[in-house]
C-alpha angles and dihedrals in degrees: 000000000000131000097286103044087049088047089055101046091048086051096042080056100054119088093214123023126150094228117058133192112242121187131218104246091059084062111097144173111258123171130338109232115223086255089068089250115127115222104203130201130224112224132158140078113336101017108126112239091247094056096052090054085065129094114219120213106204100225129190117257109181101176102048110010142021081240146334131213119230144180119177139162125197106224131239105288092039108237094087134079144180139172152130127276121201104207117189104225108156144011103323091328135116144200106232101209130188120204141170132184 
């Protein structure tokens, strides 16, 4: 088993935990912007209510990853953000990943 896989079952065993596996199939096409580009939605067991309001843009990463989903909203003065990142790590599954900043 190596480090992801290990990652994945410890966090598959804990009842709270701020990052969540998502898998790829939970991932689904939602609606086509005016621009071409797809927003896509996260549903399924396991997927807190408040995720699943959310639309995804797919978004290239060239450095780390073939690609990353992301969500994110700037707050009220600006200069503040926050969001959730979907991160392919192993065979068909994410890390689903809250920030703020």
């Amino acid at each position: 088993m190596n480090v992801i896989e290990k990652l994945l079952a410890f966090m598959e065993e804990q009842t709270w935990t701020p990052i969540s596996i998502i898998t790829e199939d939970q991932i689904i096409k939602g609606i086509e912007r005016d621009n071409g580009k797809i927003l896509y939605s996260i549903s399924g067991k396991g997927v807190p209510h408040h995720i699943s309001m959310r639309f995804f843009e797919r978004q290239k990463e060239e450095e780390y990853f073939d690609h990353i989903y992301i969500w994110q909203t700037v707050g009220f003065l600006g200069d503040d953000y926050s969001g959730y990142q979907l991160i392919p790590v192993y065979k068909g599954k994410y890390l689903l990943v809250s920030y703020e900043c």
